[in-house]
KOLPA-624168 format. One record per residue (C-alpha): x, y, z. Coordinates in steps of 0.2 Angstrom, whole numbers. Layout:
<sites>
+-------+-------+-------+
!    c1 !    c2 !    c3 !
+-------+-------+-------+
!     X !     Y !     Z !
...
+-------+-------+-------+
</sites>
This chain:
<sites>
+-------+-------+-------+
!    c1 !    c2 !    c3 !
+-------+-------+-------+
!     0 !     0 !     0 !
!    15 !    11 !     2 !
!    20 !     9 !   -17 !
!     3 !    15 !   -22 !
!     3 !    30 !    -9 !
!    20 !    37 !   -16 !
!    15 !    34 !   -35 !
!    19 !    19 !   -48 !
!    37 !    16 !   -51 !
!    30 !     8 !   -69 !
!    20 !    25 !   -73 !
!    37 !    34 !   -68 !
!    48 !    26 !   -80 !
!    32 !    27 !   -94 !
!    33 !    49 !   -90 !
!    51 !    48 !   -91 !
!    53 !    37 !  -108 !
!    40 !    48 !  -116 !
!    49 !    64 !  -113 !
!    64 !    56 !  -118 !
!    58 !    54 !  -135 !
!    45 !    68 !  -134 !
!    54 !    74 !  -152 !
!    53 !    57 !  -160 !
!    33 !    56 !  -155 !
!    33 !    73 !  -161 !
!    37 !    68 !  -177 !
!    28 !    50 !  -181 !
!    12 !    60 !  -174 !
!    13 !    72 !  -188 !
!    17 !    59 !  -200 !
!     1 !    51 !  -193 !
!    -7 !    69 !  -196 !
!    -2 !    69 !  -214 !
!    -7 !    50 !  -215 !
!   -27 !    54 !  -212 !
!   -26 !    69 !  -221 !
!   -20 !    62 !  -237 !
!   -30 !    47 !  -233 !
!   -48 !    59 !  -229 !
!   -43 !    69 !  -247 !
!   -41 !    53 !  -256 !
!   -58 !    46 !  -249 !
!   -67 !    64 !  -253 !
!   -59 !    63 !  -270 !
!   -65 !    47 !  -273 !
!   -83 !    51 !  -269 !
!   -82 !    66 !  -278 !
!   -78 !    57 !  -294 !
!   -92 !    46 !  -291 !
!  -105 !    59 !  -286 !
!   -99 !    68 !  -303 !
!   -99 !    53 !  -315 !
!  -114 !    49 !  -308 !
!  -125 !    63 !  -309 !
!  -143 !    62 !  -315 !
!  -147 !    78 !  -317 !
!  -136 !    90 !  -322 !
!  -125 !    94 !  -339 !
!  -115 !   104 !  -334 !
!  -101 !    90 !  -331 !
!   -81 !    91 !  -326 !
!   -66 !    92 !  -341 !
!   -65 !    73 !  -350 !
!   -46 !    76 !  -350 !
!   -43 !    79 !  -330 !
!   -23 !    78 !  -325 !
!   -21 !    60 !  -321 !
!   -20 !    46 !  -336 !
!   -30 !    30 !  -333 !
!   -24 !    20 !  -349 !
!    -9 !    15 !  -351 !
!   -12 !    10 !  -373 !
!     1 !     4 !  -387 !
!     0 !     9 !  -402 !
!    -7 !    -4 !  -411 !
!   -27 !   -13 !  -415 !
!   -24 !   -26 !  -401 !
!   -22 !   -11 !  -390 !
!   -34 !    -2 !  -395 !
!   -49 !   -15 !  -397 !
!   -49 !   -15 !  -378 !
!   -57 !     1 !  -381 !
!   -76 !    -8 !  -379 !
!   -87 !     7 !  -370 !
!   -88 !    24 !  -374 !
!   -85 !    34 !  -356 !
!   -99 !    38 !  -345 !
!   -98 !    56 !  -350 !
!  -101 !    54 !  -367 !
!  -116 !    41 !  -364 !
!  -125 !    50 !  -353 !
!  -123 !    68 !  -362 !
!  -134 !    61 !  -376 !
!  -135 !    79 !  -384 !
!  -123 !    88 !  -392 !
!  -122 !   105 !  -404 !
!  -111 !   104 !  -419 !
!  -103 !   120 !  -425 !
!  -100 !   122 !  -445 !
!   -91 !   141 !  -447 !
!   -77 !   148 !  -459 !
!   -74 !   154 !  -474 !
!   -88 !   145 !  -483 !
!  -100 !   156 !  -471 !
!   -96 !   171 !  -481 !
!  -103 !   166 !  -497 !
!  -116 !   157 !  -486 !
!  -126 !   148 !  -503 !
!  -130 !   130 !  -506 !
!  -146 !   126 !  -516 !
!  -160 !   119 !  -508 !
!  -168 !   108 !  -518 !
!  -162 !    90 !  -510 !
!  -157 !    85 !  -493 !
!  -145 !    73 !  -489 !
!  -158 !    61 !  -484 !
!  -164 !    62 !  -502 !
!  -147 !    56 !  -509 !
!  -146 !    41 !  -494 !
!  -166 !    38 !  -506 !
!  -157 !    37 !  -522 !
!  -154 !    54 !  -532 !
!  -142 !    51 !  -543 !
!  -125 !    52 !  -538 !
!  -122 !    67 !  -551 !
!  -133 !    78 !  -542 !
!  -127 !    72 !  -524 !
!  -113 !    85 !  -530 !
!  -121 !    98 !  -544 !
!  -136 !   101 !  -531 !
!  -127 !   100 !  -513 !
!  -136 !   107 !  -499 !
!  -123 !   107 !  -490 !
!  -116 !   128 !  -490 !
!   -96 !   123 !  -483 !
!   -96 !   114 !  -497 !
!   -97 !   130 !  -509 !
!   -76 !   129 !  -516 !
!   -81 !   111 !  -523 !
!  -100 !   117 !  -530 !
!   -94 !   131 !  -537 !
!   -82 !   124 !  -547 !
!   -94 !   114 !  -557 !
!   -99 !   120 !  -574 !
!  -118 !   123 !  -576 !
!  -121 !   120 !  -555 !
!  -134 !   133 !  -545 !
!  -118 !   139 !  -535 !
!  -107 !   144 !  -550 !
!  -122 !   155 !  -557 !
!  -123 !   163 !  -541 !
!  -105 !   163 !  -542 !
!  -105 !   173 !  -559 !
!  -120 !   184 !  -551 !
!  -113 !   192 !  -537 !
!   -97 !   192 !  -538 !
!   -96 !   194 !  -555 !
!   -81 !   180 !  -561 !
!   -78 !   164 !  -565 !
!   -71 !   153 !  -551 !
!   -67 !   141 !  -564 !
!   -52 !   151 !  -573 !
!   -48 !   162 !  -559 !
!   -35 !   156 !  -548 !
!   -43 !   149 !  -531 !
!   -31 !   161 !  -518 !
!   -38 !   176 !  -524 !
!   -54 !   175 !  -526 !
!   -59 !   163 !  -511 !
!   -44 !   163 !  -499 !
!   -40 !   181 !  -500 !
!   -57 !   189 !  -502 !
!   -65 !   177 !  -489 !
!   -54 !   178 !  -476 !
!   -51 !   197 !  -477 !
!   -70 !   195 !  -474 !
!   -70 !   183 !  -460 !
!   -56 !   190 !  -453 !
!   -65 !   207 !  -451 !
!   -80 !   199 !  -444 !
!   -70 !   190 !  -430 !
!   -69 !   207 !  -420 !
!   -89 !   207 !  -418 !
!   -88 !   188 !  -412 !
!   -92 !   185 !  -391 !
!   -88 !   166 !  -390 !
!   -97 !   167 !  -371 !
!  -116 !   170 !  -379 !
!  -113 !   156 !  -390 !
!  -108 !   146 !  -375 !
!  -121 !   151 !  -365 !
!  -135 !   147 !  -380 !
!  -129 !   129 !  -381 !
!  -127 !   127 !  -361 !
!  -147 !   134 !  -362 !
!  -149 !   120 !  -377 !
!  -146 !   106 !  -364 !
!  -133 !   100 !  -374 !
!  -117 !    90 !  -363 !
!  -104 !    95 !  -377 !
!   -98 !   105 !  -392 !
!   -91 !    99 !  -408 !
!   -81 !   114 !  -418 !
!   -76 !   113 !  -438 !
!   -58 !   117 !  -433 !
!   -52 !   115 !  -453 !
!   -65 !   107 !  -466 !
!   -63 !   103 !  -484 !
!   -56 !   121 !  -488 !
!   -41 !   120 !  -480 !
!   -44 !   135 !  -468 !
!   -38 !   134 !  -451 !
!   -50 !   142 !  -437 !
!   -33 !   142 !  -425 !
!   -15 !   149 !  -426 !
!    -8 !   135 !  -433 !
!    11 !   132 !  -430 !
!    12 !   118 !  -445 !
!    20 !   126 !  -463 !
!    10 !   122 !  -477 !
!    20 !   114 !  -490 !
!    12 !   119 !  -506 !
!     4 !   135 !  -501 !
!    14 !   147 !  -510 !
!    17 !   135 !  -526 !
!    -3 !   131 !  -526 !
!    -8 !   149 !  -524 !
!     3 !   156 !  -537 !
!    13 !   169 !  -529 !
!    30 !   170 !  -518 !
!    18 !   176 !  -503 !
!     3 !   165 !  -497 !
!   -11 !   176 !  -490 !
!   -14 !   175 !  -471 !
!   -19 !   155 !  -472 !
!   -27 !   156 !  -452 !
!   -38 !   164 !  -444 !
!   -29 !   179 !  -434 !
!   -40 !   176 !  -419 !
!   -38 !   158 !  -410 !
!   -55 !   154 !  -415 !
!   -52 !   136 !  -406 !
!   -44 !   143 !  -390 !
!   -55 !   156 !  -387 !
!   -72 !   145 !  -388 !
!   -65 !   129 !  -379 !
!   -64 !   143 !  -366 !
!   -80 !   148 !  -366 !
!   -87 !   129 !  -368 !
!   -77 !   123 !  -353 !
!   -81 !   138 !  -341 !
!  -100 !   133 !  -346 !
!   -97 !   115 !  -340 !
!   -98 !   108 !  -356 !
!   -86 !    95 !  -363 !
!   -76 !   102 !  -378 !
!   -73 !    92 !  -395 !
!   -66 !    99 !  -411 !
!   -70 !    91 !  -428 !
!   -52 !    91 !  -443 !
!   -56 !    85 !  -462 !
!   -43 !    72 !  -462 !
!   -50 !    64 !  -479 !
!   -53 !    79 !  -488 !
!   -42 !    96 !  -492 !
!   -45 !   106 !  -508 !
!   -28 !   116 !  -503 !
!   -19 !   103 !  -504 !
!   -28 !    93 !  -519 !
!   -35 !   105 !  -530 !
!   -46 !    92 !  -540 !
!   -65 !    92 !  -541 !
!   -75 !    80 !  -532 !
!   -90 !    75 !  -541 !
!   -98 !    62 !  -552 !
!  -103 !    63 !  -568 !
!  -113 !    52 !  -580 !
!  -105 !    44 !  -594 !
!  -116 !    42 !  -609 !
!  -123 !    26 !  -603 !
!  -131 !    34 !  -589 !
!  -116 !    26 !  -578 !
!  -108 !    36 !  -564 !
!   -90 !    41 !  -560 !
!   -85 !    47 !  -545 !
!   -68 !    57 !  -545 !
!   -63 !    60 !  -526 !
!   -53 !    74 !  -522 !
!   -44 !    64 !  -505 !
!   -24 !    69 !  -506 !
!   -17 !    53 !  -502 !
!     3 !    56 !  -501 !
!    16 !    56 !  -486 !
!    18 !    76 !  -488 !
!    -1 !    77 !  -481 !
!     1 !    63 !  -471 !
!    12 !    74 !  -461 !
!     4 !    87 !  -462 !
!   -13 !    82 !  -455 !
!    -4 !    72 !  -440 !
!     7 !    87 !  -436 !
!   -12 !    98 !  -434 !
!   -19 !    84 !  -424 !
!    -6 !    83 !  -413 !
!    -5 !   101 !  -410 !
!   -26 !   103 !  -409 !
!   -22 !    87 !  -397 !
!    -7 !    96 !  -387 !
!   -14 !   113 !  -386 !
!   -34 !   111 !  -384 !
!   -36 !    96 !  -375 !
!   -51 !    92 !  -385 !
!   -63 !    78 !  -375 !
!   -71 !    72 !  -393 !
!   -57 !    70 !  -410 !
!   -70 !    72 !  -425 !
!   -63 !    67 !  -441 !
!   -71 !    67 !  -458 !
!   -73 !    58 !  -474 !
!   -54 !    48 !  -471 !
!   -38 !    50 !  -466 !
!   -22 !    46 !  -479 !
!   -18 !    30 !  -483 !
!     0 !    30 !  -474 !
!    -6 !    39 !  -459 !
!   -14 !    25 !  -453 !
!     2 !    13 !  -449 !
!    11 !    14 !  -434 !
!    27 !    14 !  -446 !
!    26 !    31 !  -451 !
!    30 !    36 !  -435 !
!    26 !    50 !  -421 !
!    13 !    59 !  -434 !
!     2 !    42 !  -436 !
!   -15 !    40 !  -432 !
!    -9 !    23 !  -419 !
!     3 !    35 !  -410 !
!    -8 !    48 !  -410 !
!   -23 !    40 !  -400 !
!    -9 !    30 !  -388 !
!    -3 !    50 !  -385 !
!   -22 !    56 !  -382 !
!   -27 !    43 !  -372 !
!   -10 !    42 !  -360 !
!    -5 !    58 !  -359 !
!   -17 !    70 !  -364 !
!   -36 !    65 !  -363 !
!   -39 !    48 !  -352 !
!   -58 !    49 !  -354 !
!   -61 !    56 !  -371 !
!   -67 !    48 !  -385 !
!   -64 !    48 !  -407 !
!   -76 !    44 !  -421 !
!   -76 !    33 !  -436 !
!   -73 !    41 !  -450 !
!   -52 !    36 !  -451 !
!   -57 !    23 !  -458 !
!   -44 !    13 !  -449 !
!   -41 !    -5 !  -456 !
!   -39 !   -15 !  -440 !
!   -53 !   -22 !  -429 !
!   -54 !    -7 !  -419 !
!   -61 !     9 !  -431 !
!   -65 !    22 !  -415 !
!   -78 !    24 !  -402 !
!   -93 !    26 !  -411 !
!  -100 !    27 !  -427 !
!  -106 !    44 !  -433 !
!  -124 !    41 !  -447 !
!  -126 !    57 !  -455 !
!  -145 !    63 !  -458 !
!  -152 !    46 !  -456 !
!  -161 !    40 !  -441 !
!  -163 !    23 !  -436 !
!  -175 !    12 !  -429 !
!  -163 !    -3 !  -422 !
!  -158 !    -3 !  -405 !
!  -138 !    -4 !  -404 !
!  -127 !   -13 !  -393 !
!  -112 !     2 !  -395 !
!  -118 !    21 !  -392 !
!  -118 !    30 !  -409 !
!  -119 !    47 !  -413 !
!  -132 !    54 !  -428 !
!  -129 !    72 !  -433 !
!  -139 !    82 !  -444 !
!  -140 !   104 !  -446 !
!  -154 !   111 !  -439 !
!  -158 !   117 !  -458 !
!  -151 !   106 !  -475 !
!  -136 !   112 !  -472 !
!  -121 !   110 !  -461 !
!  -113 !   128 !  -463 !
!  -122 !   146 !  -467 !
!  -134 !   144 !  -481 !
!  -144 !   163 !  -484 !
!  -156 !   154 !  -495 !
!  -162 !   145 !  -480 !
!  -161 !   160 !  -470 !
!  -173 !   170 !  -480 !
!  -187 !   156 !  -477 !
!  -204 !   164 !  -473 !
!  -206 !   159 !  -453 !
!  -194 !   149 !  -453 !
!  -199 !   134 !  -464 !
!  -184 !   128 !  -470 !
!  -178 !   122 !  -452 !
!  -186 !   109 !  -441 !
!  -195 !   112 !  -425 !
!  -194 !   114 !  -408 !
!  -205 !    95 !  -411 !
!  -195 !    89 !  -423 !
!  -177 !    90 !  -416 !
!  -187 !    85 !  -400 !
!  -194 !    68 !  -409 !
!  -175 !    66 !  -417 !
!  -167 !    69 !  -400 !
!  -179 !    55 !  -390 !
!  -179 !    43 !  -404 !
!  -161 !    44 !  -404 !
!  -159 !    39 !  -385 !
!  -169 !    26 !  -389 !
!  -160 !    16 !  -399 !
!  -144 !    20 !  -388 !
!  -137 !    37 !  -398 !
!  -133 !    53 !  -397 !
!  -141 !    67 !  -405 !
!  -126 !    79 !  -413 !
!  -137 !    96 !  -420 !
!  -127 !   106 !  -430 !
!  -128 !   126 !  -430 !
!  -119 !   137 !  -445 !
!  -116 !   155 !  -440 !
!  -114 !   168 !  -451 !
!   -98 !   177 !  -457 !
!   -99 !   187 !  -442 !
!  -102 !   174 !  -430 !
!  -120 !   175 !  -427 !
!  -130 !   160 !  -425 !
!  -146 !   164 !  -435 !
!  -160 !   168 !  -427 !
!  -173 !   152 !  -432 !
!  -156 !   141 !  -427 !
!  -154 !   149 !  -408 !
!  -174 !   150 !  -405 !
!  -174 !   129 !  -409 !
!  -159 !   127 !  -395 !
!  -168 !   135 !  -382 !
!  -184 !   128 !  -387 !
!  -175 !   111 !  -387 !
!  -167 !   117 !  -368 !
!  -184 !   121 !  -360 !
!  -190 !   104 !  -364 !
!  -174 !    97 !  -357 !
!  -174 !   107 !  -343 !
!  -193 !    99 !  -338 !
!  -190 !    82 !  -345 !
!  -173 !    79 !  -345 !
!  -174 !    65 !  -334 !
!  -182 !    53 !  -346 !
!  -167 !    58 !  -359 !
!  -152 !    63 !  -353 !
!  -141 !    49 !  -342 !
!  -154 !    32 !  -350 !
!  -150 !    21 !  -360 !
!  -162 !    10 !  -369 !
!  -177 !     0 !  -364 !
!  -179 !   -14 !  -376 !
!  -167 !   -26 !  -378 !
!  -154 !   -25 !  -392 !
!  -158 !   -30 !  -409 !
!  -177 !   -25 !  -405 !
!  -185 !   -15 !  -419 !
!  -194 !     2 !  -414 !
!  -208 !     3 !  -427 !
!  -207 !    23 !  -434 !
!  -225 !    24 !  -434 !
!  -230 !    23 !  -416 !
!  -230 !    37 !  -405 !
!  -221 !    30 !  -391 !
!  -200 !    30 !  -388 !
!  -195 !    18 !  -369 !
!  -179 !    24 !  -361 !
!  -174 !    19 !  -344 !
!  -162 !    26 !  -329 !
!  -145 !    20 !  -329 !
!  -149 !    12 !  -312 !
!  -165 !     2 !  -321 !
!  -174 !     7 !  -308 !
!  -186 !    21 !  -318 !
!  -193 !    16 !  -335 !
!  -199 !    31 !  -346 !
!  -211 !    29 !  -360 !
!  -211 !    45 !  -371 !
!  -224 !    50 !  -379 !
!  -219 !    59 !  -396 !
!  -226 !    75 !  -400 !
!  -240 !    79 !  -410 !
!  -240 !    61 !  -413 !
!  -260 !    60 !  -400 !
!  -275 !    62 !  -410 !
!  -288 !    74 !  -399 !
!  -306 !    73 !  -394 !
!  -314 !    81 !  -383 !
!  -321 !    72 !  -368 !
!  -314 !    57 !  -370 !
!  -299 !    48 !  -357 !
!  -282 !    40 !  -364 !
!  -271 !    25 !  -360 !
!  -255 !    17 !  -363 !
!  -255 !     0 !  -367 !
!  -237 !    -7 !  -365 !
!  -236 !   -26 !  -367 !
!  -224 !   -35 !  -355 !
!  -223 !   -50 !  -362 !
!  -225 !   -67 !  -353 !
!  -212 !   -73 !  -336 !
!  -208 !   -54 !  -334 !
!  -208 !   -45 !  -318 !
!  -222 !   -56 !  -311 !
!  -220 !   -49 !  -293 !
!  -213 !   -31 !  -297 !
!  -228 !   -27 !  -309 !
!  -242 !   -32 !  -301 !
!  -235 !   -24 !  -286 !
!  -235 !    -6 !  -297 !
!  -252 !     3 !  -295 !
!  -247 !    22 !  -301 !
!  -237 !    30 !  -312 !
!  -232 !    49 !  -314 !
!  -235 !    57 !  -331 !
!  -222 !    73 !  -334 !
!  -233 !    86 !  -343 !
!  -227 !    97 !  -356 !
!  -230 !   111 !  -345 !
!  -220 !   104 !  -334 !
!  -234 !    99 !  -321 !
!  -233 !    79 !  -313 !
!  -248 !    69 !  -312 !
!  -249 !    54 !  -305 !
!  -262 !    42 !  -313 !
!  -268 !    23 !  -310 !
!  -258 !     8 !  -317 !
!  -265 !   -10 !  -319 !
!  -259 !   -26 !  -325 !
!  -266 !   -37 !  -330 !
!  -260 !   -53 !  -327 !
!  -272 !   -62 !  -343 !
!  -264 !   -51 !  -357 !
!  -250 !   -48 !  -349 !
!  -254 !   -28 !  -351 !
!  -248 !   -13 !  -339 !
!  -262 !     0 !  -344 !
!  -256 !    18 !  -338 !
!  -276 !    27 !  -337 !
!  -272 !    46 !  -341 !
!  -287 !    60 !  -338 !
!  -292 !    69 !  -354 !
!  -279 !    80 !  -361 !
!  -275 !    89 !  -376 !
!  -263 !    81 !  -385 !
!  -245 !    91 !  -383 !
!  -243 !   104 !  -394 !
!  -224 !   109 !  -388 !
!  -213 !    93 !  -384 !
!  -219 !    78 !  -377 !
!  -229 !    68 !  -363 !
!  -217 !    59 !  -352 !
!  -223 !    45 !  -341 !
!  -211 !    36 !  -327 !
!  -212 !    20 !  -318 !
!  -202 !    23 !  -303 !
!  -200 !     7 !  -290 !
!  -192 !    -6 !  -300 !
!  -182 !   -18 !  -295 !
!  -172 !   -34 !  -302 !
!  -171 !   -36 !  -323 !
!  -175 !   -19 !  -334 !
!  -185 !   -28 !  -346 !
!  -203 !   -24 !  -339 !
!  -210 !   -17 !  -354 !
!  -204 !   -29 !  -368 !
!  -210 !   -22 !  -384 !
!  -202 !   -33 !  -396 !
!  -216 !   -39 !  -400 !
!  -224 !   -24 !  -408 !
!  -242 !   -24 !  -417 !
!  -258 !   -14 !  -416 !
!  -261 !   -15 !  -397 !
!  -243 !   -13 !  -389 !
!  -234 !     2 !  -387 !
!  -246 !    13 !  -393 !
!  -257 !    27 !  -387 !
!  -279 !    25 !  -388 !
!  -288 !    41 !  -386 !
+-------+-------+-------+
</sites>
């Protein structure tokens, strides 16, 4: 009892060591400190990334190309082929705005007679090229004896652009034009229109088939002043970093930034027509313009890799091709294989590329890109359709002189495009073409933000879903109804198309989605309600019944008049276990359609 009176010997010792090494604790403490820390910041990181990959309901999302590299690619097609998925980003975006702008944009003139959908119908292949809707495409058009453009070529600027030497009266006037417009260009209100579109990313023409660059490009053009005809070229870029100053703009928007290079085609470089013509038995030949040598080769791969380098672009957009001897690993840093192992590695770990390379190995990009064509097959791999607003890609007055704006589709229209789209598992890429002086036309911007208040409503039935039906499965055009699902399977959306509802006064109106036998036995029966999204952005929640005989999920709505701007959106919220509730693979006059 003494010991205990006069203190521990034990506890004694314990002060006395500690102090002893009071510096030593000192310091492992503080490494403990910086332990947790980096530990509680790795953690929060990690939830961050998940919490921002995984939003539902926002588009404004974080850069693709963040600091660290996830991939660690070769540059070769067993490499690459591992590339199965497109990144979240991209899937979920499911709405993008295409930019066509340049020199084309001054002239701004393409007839209107055909669409590209005509020519995918079978127009002749001769007036695919002599009656081009397309207005970029205006150096090519014009330079074909007895086409639309070249008349109004001869009319208002009162020459011939097939004798008179191509840099002076396209590359000089034009870009003295452009150039003069740039100072009137604000880069933020176009950003601001596309984040108000709903769109999750931008696509920019950063060269198309012309040659000009929309950047301070660093690369020397090697036939310039020999292809122009005089010692000094005229200023071959844009004096104002076009590219730079938009990615800007884009980024500080929250949007993800991609920019689009004509690989396959270059009239600056190949100075031959492209066009076909009919031999006298009515048969066509095609003479493509695409400069296939090791000079372009170089040069194309040294833009990429610059565009690559200096804008980190979170989409690479190619058209047409890409030379021949570009495409092997052999021909070194400025190949399309080192490229992409570059991108991926080093520069953009989460971005994606198109198709159009045209690569020879098994692995030909990220996703295919069907131009004017919509399709009615649900797709195992995201694809992307793009399409203008309008006819045309790039400026086209004619168009622009429309009476109320006939000659571009509706706020309904792109709407229908965009959640037909999503349906079969794409992405909807609409195109705008500003004018020489960089503004978007009116009938063009009033479409995005009619498109962008439908989106702001009923975004949630488009944007972050994939698919309903199973792969393979056929969605009939003529029904009025479009099934996405959440990316959690746990809502199912069945969009009602617009204007799509025959009205009647008095009269009540039901959904009938057939569900096909063995699916969902317990869930379904379970589901008694479902909420219907309005288009004036009111919920009502209506009855549900299965039946258990048909195997039927009836959706009752109350009377209403059938949607005049965008679309009834109604969800099933609750599920659980397989997505494949509403199985509408077997399609016919009662399933997946609308009774009123």
């Amino acid at each position: 009892m003494a010991a205990e009176a006069g203190g521990s010997p034990s506890l004694g010792r314990l002060v006395r060591s500690l102090y002893r090494f009071r510096f030593v604790i000192a310091i492992a403490l503080l490494l403990f400190l910086a332990f947790l820390l980096t530990t509680e910041n790795a953690l929060s990181q990690s939830l961050s990334d998940l919490w921002r990959y995984n939003r539902e309901f926002s588009n404004k999302r974080d850069d693709a190309c963040g600091e660290r590299a996830f991939s660690s690619y070769k540059s070769t097609d067993k490499s690459m082929s591992q590339r199965t998925d497109v990144p979240h980003w991209f899937r979920s975006a499911r709405f993008g705005i295409f930019i066509h702008w340049g020199l084309y944009s001054v002239p701004g003139w393409a007839e209107t007679e055909h669409s590209f959908e005509d020519f995918n119908k079978g127009v002749s292949p001769r007036d695919h090229f002599f009656k081009n809707p397309y207005a970029e495409w205006y150096l090519n058009t014009v330079r074909l004896a007895g086409s639309g453009a070249e008349k109004h070529h001869r009319q208002t600027y009162g020459e011939d652009p097939a004798k008179t030497a191509p840099g002076k009266w396209y590359y000089d006037r034009f870009s003295k034009r452009f150039d003069d417009g740039l100072d009137h260009w604000k880069p933020e209100e176009w950003a601001a229109l596309f984040a108000e579109s709903g769109a999750g990313y931008v696509v920019l023409t950063t060269k198309h088939h012309d040659g000009y660059c929309l950047w301070p490009t660093k690369v020397d053009h090697p036939r310039w002043s020999k292809w122009a005809g005089k010692a000094s070229a005229p200023r071959f870029p844009s004096r104002r970093d076009i590219v730079g100053d938009l990615t800007k703009a884009v980024r500080a928007e929250g949007l993800q930034m991609g920019l689009y290079y004509s690989g396959g085609l270059d009239w600056s470089f190949q100075w031959k027509i492209d066009a076909c013509f009919d031999d006298p038995t009515g048969k066509a030949h095609c003479h493509p313009g695409v400069p296939d040598t090791a000079e372009y080769a170089t040069y194309a791969g040294a833009q990429l890799e610059e565009l690559i380098r200096q804008y980190r672009p979170a989409i690479l957009w190619d058209d047409i091709n890409w030379p021949k001897q570009g495409k092997s690993a052999a021909f070194g840093k400025f190949s399309l294989p080192e490229l992409f192992a570059m991108y991926f590695n080093q520069v953009c770990p989460a971005g994606v590329v198109n198709d159009r390379w045209k690569l020879p190995g098994k692995w030909s990009g990220d996703f295919g890109t069907p131009e004017y064509q919509q399709g009615d097959v649900v797709q195992a791999h995201v694809f992307e359709t793009c399409r203008g607003i309008g006819k045309s890609f790039g400026f086209n007055r004619v168009e622009e002189k429309s009476k109320r704006c006939a000659a571009y589709m509706t706020v309904n229209q792109v709407i229908e495009l965009l959640i037909s789209t999503v349906a079969t598992n794409g992405n909807l890429l609409l195109d705008v073409g500003p004018d020489e002086s960089g503004r978007i036309p009116r009938c063009q911007a009033a479409v995005l933000r009619g498109v962008g208040a439908w989106l702001k409503r009923f975004g949630k039935a488009v944007l972050n879903t994939v698919p309903y039906l199973p792969v393979s499965s056929k969605v009939l055009k003529r029904l009025p109804v479009r099934i996405t699902q959440s990316l959690d399977r746990k809502e199912v959306f069945a969009l009602i198309l617009p204007n799509r509802v025959r009205s009647g006064a008095g009269r009540s109106a039901f959904i009938s989605l057939d569900i096909g036998p063995g699916y969902f036995e317990l869930t379904v029966k379970s589901m008694k309600e479902a909420n219907v999204w309005l288009p004036n952005g009111s919920i009502v929640t209506v009855a549900a019944e299965y039946s258990k005989e048909n195997d039927v999920m009836n959706v009752f709505l109350p009377w209403l008049t059938a949607p005049r701007s965008g679309a009834w959106v109604i969800a099933f919220g609750g599920l659980a276990g397989k997505p494949d509730i509403l199985d509408c693979r077997k399609i016919d006059v009662g399933a997946c359609t609308v009774f009123v």
